[in-house]
C-alpha positions in Angstrom: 6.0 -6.7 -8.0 9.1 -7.3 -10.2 12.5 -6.3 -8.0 11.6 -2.5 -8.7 8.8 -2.7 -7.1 9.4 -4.3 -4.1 12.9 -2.9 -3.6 10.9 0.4 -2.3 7.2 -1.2 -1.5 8.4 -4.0 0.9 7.0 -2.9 3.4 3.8 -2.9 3.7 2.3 -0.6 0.9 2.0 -0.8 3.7 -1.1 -0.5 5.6 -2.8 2.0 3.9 -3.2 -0.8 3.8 -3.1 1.3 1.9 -1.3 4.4 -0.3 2.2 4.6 -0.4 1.7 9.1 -1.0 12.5 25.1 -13.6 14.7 23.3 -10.4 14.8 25.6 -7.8 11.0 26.4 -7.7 9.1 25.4 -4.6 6.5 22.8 -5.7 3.0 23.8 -4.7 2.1 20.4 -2.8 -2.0 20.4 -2.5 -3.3 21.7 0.8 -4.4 18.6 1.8 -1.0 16.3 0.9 0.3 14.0 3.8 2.0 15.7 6.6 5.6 16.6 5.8 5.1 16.5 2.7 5.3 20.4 1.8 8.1 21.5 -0.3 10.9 23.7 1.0 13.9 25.4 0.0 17.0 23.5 -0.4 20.4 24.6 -1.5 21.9 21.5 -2.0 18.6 19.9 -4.0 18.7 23.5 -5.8 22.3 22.4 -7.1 21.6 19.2 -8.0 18.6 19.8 -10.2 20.1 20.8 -13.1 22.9 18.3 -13.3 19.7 15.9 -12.9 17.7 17.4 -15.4 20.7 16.6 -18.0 21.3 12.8 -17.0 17.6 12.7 -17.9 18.4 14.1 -21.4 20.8 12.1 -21.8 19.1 8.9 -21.8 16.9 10.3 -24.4 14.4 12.0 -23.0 13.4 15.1 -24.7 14.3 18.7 -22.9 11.2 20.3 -23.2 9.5 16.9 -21.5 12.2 16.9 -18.7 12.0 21.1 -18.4 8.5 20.6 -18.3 8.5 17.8 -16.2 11.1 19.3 -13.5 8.8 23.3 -13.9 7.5 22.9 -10.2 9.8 20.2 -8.7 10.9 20.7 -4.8 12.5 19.2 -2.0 10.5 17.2 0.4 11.7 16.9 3.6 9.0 14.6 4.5 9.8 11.8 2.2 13.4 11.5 3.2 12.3 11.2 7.1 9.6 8.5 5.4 12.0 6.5 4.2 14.9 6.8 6.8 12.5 5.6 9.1 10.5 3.0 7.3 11.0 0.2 10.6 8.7 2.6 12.4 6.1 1.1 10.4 6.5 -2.4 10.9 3.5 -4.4 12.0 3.6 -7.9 13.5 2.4 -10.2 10.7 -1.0 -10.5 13.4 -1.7 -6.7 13.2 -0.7 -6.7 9.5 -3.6 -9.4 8.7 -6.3 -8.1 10.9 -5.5 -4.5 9.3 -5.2 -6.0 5.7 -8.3 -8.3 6.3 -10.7 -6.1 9.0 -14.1 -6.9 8.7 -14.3 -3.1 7.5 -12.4 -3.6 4.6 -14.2 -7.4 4.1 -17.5 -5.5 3.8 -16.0 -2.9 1.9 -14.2 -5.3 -1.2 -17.4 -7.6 -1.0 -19.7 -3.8 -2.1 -16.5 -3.4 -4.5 -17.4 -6.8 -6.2 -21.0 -5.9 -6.8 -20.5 -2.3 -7.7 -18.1 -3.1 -10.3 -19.1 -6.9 -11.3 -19.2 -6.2 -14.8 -15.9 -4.5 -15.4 -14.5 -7.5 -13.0 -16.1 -10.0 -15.1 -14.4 -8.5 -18.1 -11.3 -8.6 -16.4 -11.2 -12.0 -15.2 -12.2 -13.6 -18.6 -9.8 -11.3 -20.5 -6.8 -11.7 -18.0 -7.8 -15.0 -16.5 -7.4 -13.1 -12.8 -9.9 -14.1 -10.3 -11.6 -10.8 -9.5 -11.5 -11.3 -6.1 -7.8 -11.4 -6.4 -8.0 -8.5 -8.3 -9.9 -6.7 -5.5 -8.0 -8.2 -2.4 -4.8 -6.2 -4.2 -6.8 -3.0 -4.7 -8.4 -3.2 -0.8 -4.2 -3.7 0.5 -2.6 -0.9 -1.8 -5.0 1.7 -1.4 -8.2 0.3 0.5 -10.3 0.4 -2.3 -9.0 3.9 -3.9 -9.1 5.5 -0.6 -5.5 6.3 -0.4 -3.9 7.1 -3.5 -1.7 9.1 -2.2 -1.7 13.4 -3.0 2.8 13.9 -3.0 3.9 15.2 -6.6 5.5 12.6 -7.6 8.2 14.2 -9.4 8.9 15.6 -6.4 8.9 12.9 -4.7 11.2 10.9 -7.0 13.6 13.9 -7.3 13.9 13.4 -3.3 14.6 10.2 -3.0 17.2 10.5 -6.2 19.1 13.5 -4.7 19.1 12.0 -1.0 21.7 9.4 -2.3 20.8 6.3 -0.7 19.0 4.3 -4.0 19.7 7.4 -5.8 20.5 5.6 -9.3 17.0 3.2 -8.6 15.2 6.6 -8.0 16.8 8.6 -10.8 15.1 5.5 -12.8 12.1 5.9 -12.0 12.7 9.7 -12.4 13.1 8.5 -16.2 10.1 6.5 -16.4 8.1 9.2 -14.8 9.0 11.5 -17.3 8.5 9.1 -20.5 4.7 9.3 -19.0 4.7 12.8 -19.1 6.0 13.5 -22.2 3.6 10.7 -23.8 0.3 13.1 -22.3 -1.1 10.1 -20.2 -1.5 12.5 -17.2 -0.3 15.8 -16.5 2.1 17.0 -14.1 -0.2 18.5 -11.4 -2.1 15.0 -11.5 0.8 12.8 -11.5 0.6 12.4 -7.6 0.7 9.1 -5.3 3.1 8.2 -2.3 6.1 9.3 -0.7 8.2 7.0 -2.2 6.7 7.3 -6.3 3.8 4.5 -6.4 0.9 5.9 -7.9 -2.9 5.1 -8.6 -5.7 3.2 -7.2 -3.2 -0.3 -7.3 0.0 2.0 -6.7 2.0 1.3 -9.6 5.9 2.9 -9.5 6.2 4.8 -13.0 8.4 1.9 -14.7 5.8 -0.4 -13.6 3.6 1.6 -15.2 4.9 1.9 -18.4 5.5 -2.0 -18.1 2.6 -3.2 -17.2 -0.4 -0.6 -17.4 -3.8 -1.1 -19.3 -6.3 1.8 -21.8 -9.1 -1.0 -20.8 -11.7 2.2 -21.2 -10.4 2.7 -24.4 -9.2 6.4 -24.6 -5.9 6.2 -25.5 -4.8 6.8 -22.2 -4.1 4.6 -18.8 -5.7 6.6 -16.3 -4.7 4.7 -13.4 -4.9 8.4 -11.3 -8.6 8.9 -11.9 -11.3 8.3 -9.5 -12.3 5.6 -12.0 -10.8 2.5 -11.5 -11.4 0.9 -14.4 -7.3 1.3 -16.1 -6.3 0.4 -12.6 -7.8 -2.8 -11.8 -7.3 -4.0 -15.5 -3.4 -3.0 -15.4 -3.3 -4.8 -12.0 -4.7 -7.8 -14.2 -2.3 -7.4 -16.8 0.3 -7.3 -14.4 -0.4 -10.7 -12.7 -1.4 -12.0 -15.7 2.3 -11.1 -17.4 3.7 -12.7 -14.5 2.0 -16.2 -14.4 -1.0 -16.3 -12.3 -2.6 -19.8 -13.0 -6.9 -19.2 -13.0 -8.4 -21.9 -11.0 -5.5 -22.2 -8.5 -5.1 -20.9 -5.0 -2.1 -19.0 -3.6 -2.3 -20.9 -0.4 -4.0 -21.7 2.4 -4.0 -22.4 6.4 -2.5 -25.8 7.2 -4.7 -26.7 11.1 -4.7 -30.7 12.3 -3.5 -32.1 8.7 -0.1 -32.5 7.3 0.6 -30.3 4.0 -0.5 -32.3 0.7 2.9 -31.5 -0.9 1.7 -29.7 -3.7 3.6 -26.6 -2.3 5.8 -25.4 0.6 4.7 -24.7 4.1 5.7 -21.1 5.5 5.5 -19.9 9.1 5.2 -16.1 8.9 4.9 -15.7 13.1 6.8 -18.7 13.6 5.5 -21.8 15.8 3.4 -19.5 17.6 0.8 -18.6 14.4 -1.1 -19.8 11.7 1.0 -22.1 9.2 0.3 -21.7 5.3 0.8 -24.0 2.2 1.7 -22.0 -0.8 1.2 -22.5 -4.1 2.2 -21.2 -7.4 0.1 -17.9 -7.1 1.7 -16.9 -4.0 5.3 -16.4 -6.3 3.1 -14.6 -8.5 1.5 -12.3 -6.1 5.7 -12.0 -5.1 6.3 -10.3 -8.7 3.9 -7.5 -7.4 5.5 -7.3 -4.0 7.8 -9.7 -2.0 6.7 -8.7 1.6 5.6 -12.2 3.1 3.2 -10.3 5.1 1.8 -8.1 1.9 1.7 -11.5 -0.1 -0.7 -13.4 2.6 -2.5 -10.5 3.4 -3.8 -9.9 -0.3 -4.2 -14.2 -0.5 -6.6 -14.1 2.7 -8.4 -10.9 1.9 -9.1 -12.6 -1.4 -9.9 -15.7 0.3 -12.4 -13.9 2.7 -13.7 -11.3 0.0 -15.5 -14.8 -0.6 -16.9 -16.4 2.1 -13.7 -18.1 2.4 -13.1 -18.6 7.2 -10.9 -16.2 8.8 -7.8 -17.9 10.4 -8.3 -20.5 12.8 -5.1 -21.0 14.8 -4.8 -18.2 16.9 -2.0 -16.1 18.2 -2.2 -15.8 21.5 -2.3 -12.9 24.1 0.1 -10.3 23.7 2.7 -8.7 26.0 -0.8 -6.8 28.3 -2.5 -10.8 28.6 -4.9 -9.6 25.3 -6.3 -11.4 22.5 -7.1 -9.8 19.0 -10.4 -10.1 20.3 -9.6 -8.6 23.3 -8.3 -6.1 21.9 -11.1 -4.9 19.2 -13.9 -4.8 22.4 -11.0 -2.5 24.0 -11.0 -0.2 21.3 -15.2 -0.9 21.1 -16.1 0.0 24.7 -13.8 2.9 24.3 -15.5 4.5 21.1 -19.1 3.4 23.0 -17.5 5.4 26.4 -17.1 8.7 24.0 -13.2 8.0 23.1 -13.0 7.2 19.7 -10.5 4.8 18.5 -11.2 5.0 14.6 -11.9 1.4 13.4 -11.6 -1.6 16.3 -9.6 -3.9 14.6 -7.9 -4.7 17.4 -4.1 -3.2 16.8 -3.3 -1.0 18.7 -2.2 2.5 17.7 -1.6 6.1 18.1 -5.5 6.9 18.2 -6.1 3.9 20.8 -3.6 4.6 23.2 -4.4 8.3 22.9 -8.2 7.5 23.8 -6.8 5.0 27.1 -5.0 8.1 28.3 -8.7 10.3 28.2 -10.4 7.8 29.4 -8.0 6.9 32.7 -7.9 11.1 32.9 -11.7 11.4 32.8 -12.5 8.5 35.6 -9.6 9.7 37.5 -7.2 6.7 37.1 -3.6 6.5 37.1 -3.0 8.2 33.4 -0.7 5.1 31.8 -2.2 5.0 28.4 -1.6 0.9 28.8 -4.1 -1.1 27.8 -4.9 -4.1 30.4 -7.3 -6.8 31.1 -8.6 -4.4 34.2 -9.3 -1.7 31.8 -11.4 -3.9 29.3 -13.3 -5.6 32.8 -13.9 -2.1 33.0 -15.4 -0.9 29.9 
């Protein structure tokens, strides 16, 4: 995404891979919003509103649209942990792919392609985006509309503004959010997405919104919030189309016993010990929308596999327990058939794995470690 974008999204949109999620009133945050991401009381935010509230008219915007738009705005604790703490969430560039391109979310964009071939088709031939492409970004940001994301985003936005860190970037998109508002595309209480702002089925950021997004249905509005996707995927067209995206042309692909052919520039995203990639013009392109390396490939091999395209062939090696990806997905798939669900074996390893490793080492009476281990897969 243009330097907006990616100055909050970078990293990784990430695996939801998928969503990103009068001043001193306490928002009402929906019962089921993401945890920590209830308003509370707040002096200091309290304060800060109304000085806010008249930067916002002084670029322009109308007071009733920013009273309006501020009417149930409140401090969320939750974002400002998210986004101190954003290197919790890093994934090796391994992990990233096998999330971003599980054979869950293969079979998943491939149903997306036939349930929606005919809007996709539009799409392509208007924008000149392959619809895969199209899909491979919709499957990352939100897997598929899964994940929007359910944190007011005013809220949100007024956060991250008054926390001071990007507070002038935030108090921009403050702005933006607000232009929306006051133009009736969607109403307050539906304006939700991330913790950090992004929004809608492709997570656009509100001045990428008002850049880039698409009435494709035709009723004066872009509804990228509804459970329609149809505004979303087109203003994710119009976005890469806007940018450069050349139809015909790859954004890369795995370089394995030939040299490059020159035509782009090799990149090594784990180093000598992983796949190596030529990349082509698309892959700046898919930059614009977000310059995480990891984000860019992932969406290029989703794409790639959302049509028939092979899965990686080098491979990655074991990992610091002796395991392979593969190793690691029959892990989590003889714990789920033992009765200790892991949630989707795709082979990273997370909070729900290790948790299941424990009960199971507890239930057969082992040492309790929560480790995986080439003895505990022999096992299972």
């Amino acid at each position: 995404m243009p330097y907006s974008r990616r100055f909050i999204l970078a990293g990784l949109s990430v695996v939801s891979l998928g969503a990103c999620q009068s001043g001193s009133t306490v928002s009402s945050v929906p019962p089921s919003a993401s945890g920590g991401m209830r308003a509370v009381r707040n002096t200091r935010f309290d304060t800060w509103v109304p000085g806010a509230k008249k930067r916002m008219i002084a670029r322009g915007l109308p007071a009733s649209a920013v009273n309006r738009a501020f009417r149930n705005v409140g401090y969320l604790p939750g974002v400002v942990e998210r986004d101190r703490n954003q290197t919790e969430f890093v994934r090796s560039f391994e992990d990233y792919l096998a999330i971003a391109a599980s054979d869950a979310r293969i079979a998943k964009g491939r149903a997306m392609l036939s349930r929606h071939a005919s809007l996709l088709n539009r799409l392509e031939a208007r924008y000149g985006v392959e619809k895969e492409v199209i899909v491979a970004v919709w499957g990352v940001e939100s897997r598929y509309g899964e994940r929007r994301g359910d944190v007011p985003v005013m809220s949100a936005l007024a956060t991250l503004a008054f926390d001071g860190r990007r507070g002038r970037f935030f108090e921009g998109q403050m702005a933006a959010a607000i232009k929306i508002l006051a133009r009736g595309d969607v109403t307050p209480a539906r304006m939700v997405g991330s913790w950090a702002g992004a929004m809608g089925h492709t997570q656009f950021i509100p001045s990428s919104y008002l850049a880039y997004a698409v009435d494709f249905r035709g009723d004066g509005k872009a509804d990228i919030w509804s459970d329609d996707p149809t505004d979303a995927l087109a203003s994710t067209a119009a976005y890469l189309s806007r940018s450069g995206w050349r139809r015909g042309q790859r954004w890369g692909e795995e370089i394995t016993g030939r040299a490059p052919s020159g035509r782009g520039r090799v990149v090594k995203p784990a180093g000598d010990s992983g796949p190596v990639f030529e990349v082509y013009h698309n892959y700046a392109v898919l930059a614009r929308y977000n310059n995480a390396q990891k984000y860019i490939i992932g969406v290029g091999h989703l794409s790639d596999r959302l049509v028939g395209r092979p899965a990686l062939r080098a491979s990655f090696g074991p990992d610091e327990h002796g395991l392979t990806l593969e190793d690691r997905k029959a892990l989590q798939r003889g714990l789920t058939r033992a009765g200790f669900d892991t949630g989707e074996a795709d082979g990273v390893l997370g909070k729900k794995t290790f948790a299941a490793i424990e009960a199971f080492q507890r239930s057969r009476g082992l040492r309790v470690t929560g480790m995986p281990s080439k003895a505990l897969l022999a096992m299972l």
